[in-house]
Structure formats: C-alpha cells, structure tokens
C-alpha positions as CSV (number, residue, x, y, z in Angstrom):
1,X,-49.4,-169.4,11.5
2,X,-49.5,-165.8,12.7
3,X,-52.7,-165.2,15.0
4,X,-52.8,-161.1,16.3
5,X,-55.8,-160.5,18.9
6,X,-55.0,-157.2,20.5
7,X,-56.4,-153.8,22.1
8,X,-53.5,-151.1,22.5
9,X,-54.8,-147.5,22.8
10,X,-53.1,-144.6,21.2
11,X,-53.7,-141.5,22.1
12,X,-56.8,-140.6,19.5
13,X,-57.9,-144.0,19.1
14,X,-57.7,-148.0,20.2
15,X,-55.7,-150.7,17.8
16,X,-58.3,-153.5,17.7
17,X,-57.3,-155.7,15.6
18,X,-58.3,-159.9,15.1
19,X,-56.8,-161.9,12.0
20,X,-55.0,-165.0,11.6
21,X,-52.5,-164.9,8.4
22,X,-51.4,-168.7,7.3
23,X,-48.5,-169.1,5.4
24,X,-49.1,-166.0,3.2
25,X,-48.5,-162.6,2.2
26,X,-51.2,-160.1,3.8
27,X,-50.8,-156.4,2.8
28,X,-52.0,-154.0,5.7
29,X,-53.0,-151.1,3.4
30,X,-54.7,-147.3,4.9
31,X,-54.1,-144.1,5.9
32,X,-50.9,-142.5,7.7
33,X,-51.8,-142.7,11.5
34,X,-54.3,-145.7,11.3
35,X,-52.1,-148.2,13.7
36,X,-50.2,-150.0,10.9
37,X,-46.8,-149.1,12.2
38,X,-47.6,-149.9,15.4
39,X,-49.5,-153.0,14.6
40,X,-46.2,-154.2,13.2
41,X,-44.1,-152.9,16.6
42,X,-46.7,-155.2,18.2
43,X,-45.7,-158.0,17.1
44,X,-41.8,-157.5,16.8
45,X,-42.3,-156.6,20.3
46,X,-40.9,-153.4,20.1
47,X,-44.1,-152.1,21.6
48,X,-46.8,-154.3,24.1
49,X,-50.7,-154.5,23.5
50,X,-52.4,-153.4,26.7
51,X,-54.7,-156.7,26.4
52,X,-55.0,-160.1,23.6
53,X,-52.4,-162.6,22.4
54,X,-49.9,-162.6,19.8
55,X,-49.6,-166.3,18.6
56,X,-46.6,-167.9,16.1
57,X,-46.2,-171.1,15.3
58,X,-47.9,-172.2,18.2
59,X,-45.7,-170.0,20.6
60,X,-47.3,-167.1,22.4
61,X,-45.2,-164.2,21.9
62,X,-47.3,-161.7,24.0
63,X,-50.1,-162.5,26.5
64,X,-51.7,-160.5,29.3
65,X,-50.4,-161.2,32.8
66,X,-47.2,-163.2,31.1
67,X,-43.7,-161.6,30.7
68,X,-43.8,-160.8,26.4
69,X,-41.7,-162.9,24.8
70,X,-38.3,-160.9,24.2
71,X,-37.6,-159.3,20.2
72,X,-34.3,-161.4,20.3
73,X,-36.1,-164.6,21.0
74,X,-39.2,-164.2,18.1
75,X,-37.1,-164.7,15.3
76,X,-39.4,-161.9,13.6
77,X,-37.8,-160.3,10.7
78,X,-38.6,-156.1,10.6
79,X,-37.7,-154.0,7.2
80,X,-38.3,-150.5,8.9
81,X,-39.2,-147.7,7.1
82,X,-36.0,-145.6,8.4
83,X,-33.9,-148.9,7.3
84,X,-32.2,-149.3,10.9
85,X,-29.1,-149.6,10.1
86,X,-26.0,-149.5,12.2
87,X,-24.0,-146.8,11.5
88,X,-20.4,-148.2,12.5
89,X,-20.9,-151.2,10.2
90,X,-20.1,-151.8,6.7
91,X,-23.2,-152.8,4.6
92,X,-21.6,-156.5,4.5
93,X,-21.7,-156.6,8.6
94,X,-25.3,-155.4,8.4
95,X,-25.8,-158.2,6.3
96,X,-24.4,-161.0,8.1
97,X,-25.8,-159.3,11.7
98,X,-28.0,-162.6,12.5
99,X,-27.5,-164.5,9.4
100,X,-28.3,-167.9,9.1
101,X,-27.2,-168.8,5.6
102,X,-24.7,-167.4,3.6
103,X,-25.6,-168.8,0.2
104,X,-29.0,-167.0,0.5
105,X,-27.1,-163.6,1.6
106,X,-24.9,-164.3,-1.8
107,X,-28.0,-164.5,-3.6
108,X,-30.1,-161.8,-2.3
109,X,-27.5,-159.3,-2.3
110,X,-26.9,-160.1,-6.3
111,X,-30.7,-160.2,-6.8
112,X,-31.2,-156.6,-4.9
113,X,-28.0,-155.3,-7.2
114,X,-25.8,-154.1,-4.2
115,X,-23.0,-155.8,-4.6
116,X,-20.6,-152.6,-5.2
117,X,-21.9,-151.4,-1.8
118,X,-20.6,-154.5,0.6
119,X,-17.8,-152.1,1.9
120,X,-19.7,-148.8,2.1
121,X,-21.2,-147.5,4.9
122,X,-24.9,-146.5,5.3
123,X,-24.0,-142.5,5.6
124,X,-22.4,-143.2,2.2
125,X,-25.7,-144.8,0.2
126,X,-28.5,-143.6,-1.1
127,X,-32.1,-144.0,1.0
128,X,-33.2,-146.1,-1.9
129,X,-29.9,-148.6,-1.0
130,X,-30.4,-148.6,2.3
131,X,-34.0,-149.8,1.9
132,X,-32.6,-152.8,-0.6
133,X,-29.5,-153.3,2.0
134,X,-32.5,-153.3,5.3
135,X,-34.5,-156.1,3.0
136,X,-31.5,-158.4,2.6
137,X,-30.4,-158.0,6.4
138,X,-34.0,-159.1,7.2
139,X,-34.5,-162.1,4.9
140,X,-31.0,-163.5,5.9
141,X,-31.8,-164.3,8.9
142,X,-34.5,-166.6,7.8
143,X,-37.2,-165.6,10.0
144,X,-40.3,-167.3,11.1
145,X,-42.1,-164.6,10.4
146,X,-41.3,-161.2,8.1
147,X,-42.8,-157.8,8.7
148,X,-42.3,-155.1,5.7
149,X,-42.7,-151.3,7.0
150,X,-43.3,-149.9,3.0
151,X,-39.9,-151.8,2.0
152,X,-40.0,-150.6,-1.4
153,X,-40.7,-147.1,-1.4
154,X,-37.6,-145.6,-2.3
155,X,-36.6,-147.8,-5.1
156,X,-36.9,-146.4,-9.0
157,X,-39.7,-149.1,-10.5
158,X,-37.9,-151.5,-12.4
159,X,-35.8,-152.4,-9.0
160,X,-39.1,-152.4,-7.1
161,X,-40.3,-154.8,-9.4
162,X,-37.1,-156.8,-9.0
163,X,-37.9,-156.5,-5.1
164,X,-41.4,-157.9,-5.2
165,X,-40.3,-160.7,-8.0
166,X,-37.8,-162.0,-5.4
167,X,-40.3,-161.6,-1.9
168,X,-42.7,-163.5,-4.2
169,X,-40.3,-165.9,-4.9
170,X,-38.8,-166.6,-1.4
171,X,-42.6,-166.7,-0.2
172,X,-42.9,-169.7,-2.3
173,X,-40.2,-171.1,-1.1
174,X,-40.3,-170.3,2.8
175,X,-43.8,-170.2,2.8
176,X,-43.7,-168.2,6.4
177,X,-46.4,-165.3,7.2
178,X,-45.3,-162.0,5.9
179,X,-47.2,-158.8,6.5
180,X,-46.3,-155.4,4.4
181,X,-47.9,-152.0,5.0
182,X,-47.8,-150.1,1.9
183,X,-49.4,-146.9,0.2
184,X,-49.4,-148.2,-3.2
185,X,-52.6,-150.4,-3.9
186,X,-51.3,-152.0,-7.3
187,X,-48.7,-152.9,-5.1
188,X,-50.5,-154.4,-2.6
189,X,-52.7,-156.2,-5.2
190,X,-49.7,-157.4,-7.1
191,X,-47.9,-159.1,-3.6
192,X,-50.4,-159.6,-1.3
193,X,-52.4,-162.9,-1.0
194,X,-55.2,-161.0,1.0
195,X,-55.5,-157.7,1.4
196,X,-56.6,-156.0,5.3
197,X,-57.4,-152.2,5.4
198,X,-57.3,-151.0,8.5
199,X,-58.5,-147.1,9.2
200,X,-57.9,-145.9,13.2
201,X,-57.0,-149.7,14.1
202,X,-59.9,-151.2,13.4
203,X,-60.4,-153.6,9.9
204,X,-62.3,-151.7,7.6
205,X,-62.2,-154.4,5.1
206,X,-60.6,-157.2,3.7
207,X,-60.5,-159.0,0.0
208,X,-58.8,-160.9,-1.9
209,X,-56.7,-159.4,-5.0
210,X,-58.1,-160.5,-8.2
C-alpha cells in the first residue's frame, strides 16, 4: 500500500495531493505542467515535499522533520520519460543494473521484442527502444512499487499493446502499486484500475474505468 499526503509548491502553484493506491494500477491523467512528473519525483525521492508523508508498505519514505528515506533504499521502480539510460552500457548491462531475477529479465526482454538489441548501445536505438529497454530495466528489479512517466509513448500500437498486455499481466502477478501518467485516456481506461486527474496539483477527479 502506497499512501502520498504531500504539499510541495512550484513556482505557479502548490502539489496537494491525498490518495492511497492498494495493490493496483492508478493512472495519473491531465495537462502538461499540472505536477504529475513531479508527483512521481516525490515519491522516487528524486525531489522532497515541503510538508506530508509518503508511506509504503508500512515504511515512511518521506516525513517532515525526518532525514527522506534515500532513492537507493525505496526499492521504487521509475520508467522516465527521457528513458535514463547509461550511456557507457550495453542495453544488456542496463538491464541487469539492479536485477533481481534473471528468468524474468529473459522473459521481459522476449516479450518487449528487444532481443537483437542486448549488445547495442542506447546512442545506437531508436527512442521507441529505449522506452521498451527503460521498462524492462525497471520491472527487473522487482520493485515494491513501479512509477510509469508515459512509458508507452513512443512505441508503434501493436507493441504498445504488447506493453500494456504484459504490465497487466505482471500486475496480476506482483500485485504491487503502480502509478502511470499518460496523455492517452483509452489508455488510461484500458490499464488503470482507477483513474486520478489532477489539474495544477490538486485532484480534479477520480473514477473508475468502465
């Protein structure tokens, strides 16, 4: 269980935001600049809240007037949207940076269809691999938690299907709380257990896909 109750201010507006996401998939869906990216940052701990608690699994990673909890220590898996890949390793050592089981890496990489890229480099992919590569390199470290920065974006539509079939798929299996901003709402209805819109950092509204 994921519980997020934080105030950060940005420089038009506050992120105020109070949710609790189970083991589920919860779709942060809005407009550029409404605080979804940094929502996320939030809770990788790539960025700190100015007051709340960020709560998972029982174990607080951010609290006011305690040190955060460091990235390395949340066990938070983060697909950004610029893939964040290191640039000296081959697309196999980005893989296996942090992995926990190599059977799943095996699986994921066939299921993503980059198996012909293993011994590339990222400056010698496509944006659309990269994203697919970034996904893998997340779920193989078999997180507590997964955040998804649009992970899908660049990929033609049949492999984006592919991708969601899978995140589906692993969901059922991991069951761990999973939070994906996207643009695309039949995207967000097809994945997402709940759906949060959020419009300058505050919850605008929330429903359930039918």
């Amino acid at each position: 269980m994921l519980k997020v109750d934080i105030t950060k201010k940005l420089k038009n507006f506050s992120i105020e935001m109070h949710f609790t996401i189970e083991n589920e998939i919860v779709v942060l869906f809005g407009p550029s600049g409404s605080g979804k990216t940094t929502l996320l940052n939030c809770i990788a701990g790539l960025s700190q809240p100015d007051l709340g608690t960020i709560c998972l699994n029982g174990k607080n990673l951010f609290k006011r007037d305690a040190k955060p909890l460091p990235v390395q220590k949340r066990n938070i898996g983060y697909v950004f949207q610029d893939y964040a890949l290191f640039p000296h390793m081959t697309i196999e050592k980005n893989i296996q940076y942090g992995m926990r089981d190599p059977s799943l890496v095996e699986q994921l990489i066939d299921v993503v269809g980059i198996r012909s890229l293993v011994n590339s480099y990222p400056r010698q992919i496509s944006g659309g691999e990269k994203q697919r590569v970034a996904l893998v390199r997340a779920l193989a470290m078999k997180p507590d938690a997964l955040l998804l920065d649009e992970p899908f974006s660049s990929l033609d539509e049949k492999t984006r299907t592919e991708c969601q079939n899978e995140l589906i798929r692993l969901h059922s299996t991991w069951s761990i709380p999973v939070i994906m901003v996207t643009h695309d709402y039949s995207e967000a209805s097809r994945v997402g257990n709940r759906i949060i819109q959020i419009e300058k950092g505050r919850l605008l509204e929330e429903k359930i896909p039918d």
